[in-house]
N, C-alpha and C positions, 0 to 999 in steps of 0.2 A: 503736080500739086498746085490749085489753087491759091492766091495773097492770102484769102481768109483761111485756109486750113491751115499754112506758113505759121501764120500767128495763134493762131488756136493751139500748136504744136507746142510740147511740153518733155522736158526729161525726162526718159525713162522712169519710172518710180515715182513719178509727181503728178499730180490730177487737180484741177480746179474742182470744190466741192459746190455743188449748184442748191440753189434755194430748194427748200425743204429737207435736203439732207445736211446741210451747213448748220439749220437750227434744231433737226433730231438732234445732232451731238452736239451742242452748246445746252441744248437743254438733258441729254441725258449724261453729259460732264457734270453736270451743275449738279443734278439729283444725286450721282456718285461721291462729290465732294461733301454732299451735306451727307449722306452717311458717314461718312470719315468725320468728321465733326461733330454730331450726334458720339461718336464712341472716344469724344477727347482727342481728336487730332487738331493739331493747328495747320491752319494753310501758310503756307512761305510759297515767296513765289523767286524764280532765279533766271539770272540773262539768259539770253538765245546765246550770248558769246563769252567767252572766257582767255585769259591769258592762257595761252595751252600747258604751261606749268601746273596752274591750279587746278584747271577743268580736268586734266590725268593723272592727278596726284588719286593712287588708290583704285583706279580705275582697271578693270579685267584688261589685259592685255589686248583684244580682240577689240575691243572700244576703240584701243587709240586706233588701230589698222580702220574700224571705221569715223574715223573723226574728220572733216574738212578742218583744213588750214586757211587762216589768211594772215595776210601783214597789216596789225593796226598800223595807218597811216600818221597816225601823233607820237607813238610812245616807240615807233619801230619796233616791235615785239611780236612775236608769235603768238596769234591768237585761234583759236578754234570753236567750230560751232559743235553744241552739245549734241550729242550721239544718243545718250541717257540723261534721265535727272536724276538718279540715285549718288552720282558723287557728287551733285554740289550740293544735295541734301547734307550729306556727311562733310560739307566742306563749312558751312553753316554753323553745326552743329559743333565741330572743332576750334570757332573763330567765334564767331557773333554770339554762338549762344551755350560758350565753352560752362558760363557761371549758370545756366540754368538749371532748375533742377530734374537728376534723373528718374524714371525711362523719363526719355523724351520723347514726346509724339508729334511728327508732323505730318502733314501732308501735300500733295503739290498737283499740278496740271498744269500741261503746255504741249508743245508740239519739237519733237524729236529730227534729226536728217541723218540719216548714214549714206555713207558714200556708194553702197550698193546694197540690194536686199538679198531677199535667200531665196530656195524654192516654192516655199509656204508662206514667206512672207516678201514678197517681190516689192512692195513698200516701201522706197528710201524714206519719208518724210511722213509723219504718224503724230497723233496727239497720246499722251500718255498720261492715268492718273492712277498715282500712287501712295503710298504711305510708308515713314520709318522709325522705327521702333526701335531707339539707341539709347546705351548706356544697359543696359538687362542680356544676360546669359542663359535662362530660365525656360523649362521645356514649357512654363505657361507662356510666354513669351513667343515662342516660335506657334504654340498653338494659336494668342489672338492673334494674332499676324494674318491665317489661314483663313483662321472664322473673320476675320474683318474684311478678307476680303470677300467670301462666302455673302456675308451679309450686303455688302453692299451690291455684288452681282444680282441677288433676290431682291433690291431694294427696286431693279428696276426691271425685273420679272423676264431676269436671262432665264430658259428652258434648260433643263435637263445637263446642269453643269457638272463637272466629274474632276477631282484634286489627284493627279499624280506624286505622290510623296518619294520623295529621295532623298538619298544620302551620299552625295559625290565626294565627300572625303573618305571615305571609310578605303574605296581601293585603295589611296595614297594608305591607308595608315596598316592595310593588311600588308603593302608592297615594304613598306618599312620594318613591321614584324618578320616578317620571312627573311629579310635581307633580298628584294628582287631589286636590281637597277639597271642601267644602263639600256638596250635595246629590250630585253625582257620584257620591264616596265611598259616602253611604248608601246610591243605586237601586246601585252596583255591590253592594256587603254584603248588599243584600237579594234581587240575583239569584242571587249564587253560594251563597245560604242555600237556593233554590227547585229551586236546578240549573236554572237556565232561560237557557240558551246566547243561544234569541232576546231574551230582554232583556239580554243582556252585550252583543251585537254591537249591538244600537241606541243603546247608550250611545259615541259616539267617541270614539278616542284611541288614543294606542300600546299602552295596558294591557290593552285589550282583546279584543288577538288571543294574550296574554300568559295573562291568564287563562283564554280558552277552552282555549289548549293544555293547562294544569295542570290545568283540569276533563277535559279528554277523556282526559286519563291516567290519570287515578282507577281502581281496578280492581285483581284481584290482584297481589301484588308481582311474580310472574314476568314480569308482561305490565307492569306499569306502571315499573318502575327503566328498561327499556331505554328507555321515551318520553322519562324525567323527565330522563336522563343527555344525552340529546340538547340538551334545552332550555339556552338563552343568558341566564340573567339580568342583571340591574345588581347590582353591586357591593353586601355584604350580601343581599341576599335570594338571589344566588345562593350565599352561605355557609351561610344556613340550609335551603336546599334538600339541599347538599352534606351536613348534618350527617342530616337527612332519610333519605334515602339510604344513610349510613353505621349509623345506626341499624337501619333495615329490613333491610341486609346481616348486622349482625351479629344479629338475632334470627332471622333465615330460616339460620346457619349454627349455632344452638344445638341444632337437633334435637329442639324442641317440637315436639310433634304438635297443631299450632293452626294453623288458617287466617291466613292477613295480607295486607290489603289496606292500599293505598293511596291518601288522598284528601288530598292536599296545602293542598287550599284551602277543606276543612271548619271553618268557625267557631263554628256554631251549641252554646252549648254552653262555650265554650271560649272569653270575652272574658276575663280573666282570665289566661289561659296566655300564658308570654312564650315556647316554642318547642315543642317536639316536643313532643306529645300524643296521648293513643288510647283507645279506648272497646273495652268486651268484648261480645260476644256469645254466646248458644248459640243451639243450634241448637232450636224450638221454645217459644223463653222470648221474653214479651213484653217489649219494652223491652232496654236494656243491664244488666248484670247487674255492673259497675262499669266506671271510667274515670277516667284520670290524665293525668298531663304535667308541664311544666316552669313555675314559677312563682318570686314574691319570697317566701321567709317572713317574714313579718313585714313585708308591705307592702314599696310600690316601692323602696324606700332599704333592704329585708333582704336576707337573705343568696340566692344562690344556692341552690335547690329544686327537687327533681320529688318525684310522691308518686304515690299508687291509693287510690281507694274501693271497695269492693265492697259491692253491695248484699244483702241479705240475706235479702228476702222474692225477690227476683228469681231468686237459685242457687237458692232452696229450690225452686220452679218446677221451675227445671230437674232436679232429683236423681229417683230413682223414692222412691216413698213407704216409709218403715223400718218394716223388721217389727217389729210392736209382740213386746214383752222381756216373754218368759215371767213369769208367777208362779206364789207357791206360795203356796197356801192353806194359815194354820195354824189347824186347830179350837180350839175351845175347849179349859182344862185342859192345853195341854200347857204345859211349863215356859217359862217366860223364858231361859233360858239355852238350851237346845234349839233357840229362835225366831234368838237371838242365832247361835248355830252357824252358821243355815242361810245368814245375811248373810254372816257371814264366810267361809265356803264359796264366796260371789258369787251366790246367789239371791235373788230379790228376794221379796219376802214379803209375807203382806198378812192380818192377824190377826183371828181373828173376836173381835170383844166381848163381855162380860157384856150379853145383855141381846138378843141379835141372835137374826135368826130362824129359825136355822138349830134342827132337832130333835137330839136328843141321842141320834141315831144317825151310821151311815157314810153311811147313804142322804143324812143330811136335811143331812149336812156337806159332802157331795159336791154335793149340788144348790145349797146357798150358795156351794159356792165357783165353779160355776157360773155363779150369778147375779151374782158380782163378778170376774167376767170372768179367774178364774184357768185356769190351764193344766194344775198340778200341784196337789197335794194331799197334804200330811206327815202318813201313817199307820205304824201299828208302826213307827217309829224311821225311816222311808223315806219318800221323795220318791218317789210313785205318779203317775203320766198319767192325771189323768181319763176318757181316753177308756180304762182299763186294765178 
């Protein structure tokens, strides 16, 4: 290995983002955020680090397994770098803006690090923006949650996006109605994780021709409401089935042009969520492209919550690549003010130096600005096309 590749060399999971795709996603952050704003979200913004107390208070279990640690140096305290920004939203929420009034709507962007990624998302280090919608319990509630994010994905003309809806409490609440526990519980969790119908049905019991039906109905929503409306539960799980339901009606009557399926008894993902919950996709992007639902903020004893993340190397995937933004080449000698002009005009510019090596004709100005990748070229008082 070469000194320069030595140094170019980076952690697994981490990537230097290079000009032109550095400012596709600052500018397509930016357009996401003013949607979220546009629908009444505030932006808050939260440290890259946390006292590891606060930054896990609440937080999915699997978060802390990805949280880096370090030792503040002043306070000797355990501190850790955010994994997610969903619990310092709700940590916010709990503390600074306990007397606000509710729902409360926020919203956020920044950039995330886990300690290691997954298969589909091999990513340690990712920008994320999202939104949370605390203090409301209300199947209207879980529905804008959906549509807002809906909206803001259209806002910047992601293709052919598609809403996975689920509900990963519901097995905890059927495994509670039957009385399943102990080992049972877990080979069931771990079949309906695999979709493997034949290990559900060799497991006995009443639950288990309970869950085959809500796995067999998984599927788009046209096809899957009419199975799901059928089904008899016990008492609570057939309430959170019914709010299930009520949600996917009202998002399939909003007139988003988005796919939505239904997979009732998806957990994987989702230990964490206390109801309605859903993952996004497009159409040719690997991995989900963000994903939200219903949770406590600020831990089991906070308030009522749903939120969305969206991920940010994932939309970029999805988008077509941005035409790179004209410039204009200013040669040598001409005025500062002149240069200054062409900015505030709205062109972008890009200055030859004292010293540079361009020859001190049109030829040898026209070839420099060439070679630094301009477009246009400000001669006689005018904005000329290279190719002119």
């Amino acid at each position: 290995m070469t000194e320069l590749a030595r140094k170019a060399l980076l952690p697994a999971g981490l990537q230097d983002v290079l000009p032109g795709t550095a400012a596709r996603e600052a500018e397509i952050r930016e357009k996401l955020m003013a949607s979220l704003a546009h629908a009444g979200y505030e932006r808050v913004k939260t440290p890259l680090v946390e006292f590891e107390e606060s930054l896990l208070e609440g937080a999915a279990p699997e978060l802390s397994t990805q949280t880096f640690r370090l030792m503040d140096p002043e306070s000797r305290r355990m501190m850790g770098v955010r994994s997610d920004m969903t619990p310092q939203v709700g940590r916010i929420a709990a503390t600074r803006l306990v007397d606000a009034p509710r729902p409360l709507r926020l919203s956020y962007s920044g950039d995330v690090l886990r300690i290691k990624g997954s298969h589909l998302r091999p990513e340690r280090q990712f920008a994320q923006v999202g939104a949370e919608l605390i203090g409301v319990s209300s199947a209207a509630a879980d529905t804008e949650i959906v549509l807002l994010a809906l909206e803001a994905l259209d806002s910047i003309n992601v293709p052919f996006v598609s809403v996975d809806l689920n509900l990963p409490t519901l097995p905890v609440r059927l495994f509670d109605a039957f009385g399943v526990k102990g080992d049972d519980r877990e080979e069931l969790i771990e079949a309906l994780e695999r979709r493997d119908v034949a290990a559900l049905k060799s497991i006995k019991g009443r639950v288990t021709d309970v869950l085959v039906a809500l796995l067999e109905a998984a599927g788009p929503a046209q096809t899957a409401l009419p199975k799901l409306k059928k089904l008899e539960l016990p008492l609570g799980a057939s309430d959170e089935l019914y709010r299930l339901i009520d949600v996917a009606e009202r998002i399939l009557a909003s007139g988003l042009d988005a796919a939505l399926t239904i997979d009732p008894v998806e957990m994987a993902g989702f230990r964490y969520q206390t109801g309605v919950s859903f993952t996004l996709f497009a159409k040719n992007v690997r991995g989900e492209i963000g994903r939200g639902g219903r949770y406590r903020a600020g831990g089991t004893a906070g308030e009522a919550a749903t939120g969305m993340s969206l991920y940010m190397d994932s939309i970029l995937r999805g988008l077509p690549d941005r035409e790179a933004t004209p410039r204009v080449y200013v040669p040598l000698g001409i005025p500062q003010r002149e240069a200054r002009q062409l900015r505030l005009d709205g062109h972008y510019t890009v200055a030859a130096l004292e010293g540079a090596a361009e020859a001190k004709t049109e030829d040898g100005a026209r070839d420099e600005a060439r070679r630094m990748g301009c477009d246009y070229i400000y001669l006689g008082g005018k904005v000329v096309p290279l190719s002119a």
